[in-house]
C-alpha positions in Angstrom: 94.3 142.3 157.1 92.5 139.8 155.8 90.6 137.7 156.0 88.6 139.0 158.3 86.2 137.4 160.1 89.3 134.7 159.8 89.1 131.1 160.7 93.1 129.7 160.5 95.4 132.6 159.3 95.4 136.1 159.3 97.9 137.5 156.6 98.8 141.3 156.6 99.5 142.6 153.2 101.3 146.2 153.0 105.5 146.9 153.0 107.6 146.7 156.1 105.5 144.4 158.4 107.6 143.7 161.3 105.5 142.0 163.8 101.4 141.6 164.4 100.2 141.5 168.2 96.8 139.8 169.0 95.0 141.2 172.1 91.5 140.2 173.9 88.9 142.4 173.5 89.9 143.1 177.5 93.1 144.4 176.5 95.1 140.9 177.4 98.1 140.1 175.0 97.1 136.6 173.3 99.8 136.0 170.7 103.0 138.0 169.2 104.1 137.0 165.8 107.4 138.2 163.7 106.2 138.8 160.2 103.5 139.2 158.4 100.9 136.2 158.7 99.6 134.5 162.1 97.8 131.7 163.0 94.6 131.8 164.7 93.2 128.6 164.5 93.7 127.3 168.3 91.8 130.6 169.5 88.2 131.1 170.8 85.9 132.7 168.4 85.0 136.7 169.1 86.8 139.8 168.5 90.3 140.3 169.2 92.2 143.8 168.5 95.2 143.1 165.9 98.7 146.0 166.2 100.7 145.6 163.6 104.0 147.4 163.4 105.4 148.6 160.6 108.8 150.7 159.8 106.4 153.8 160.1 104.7 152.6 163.5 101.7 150.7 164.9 98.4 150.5 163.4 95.8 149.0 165.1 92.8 147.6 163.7 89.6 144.5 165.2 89.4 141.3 164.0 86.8 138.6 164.5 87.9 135.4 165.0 85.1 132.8 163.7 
C-alpha cells in the first residue's frame, strides 16, 4: 500500500486485488472500494486499518491518513 502516511489516494499494488476496506482505528467500517486504489481525501487525518482482499484472502495492514 502506498503511500503511506497518504494524503488523496491510497493505491494497492500486488495481483488479484478485489476490493480494499477502510476501518476506524475503533473498528468502524468508513469506506469499501472495488479495485485496487481508494480515495481518502474527504477523511479526518489519523490511523485507519486498511483489509484488502485478494484471490488468496484478506490482508490487513494500518494506514495513516495525513
Amino acid at each position: 500500500m502506498f503511500p503511506n502516511p497518504a494524503s488523496d489516494i491510497i493505491k494497492v499494488s500486488g495481483d488479484g486485488v478485489k476490493s480494499i476496506e477502510l476501518y476506524s482505528a475503533s473498528g468502524a467500517k468508513v469506506r469499501r472500494a472495488e479495485g485496487n486504489t481508494m480515495n481518502v481525501a474527504d477523511l479526518p487525518s489519523g490511523y485507519y486499518l486498511i483489509s484488502v482482499a485478494t484471490q488468496n484472502g484478506t490482508v490487513t495492514h494500518r494506514i495513516i491518513k495525513k
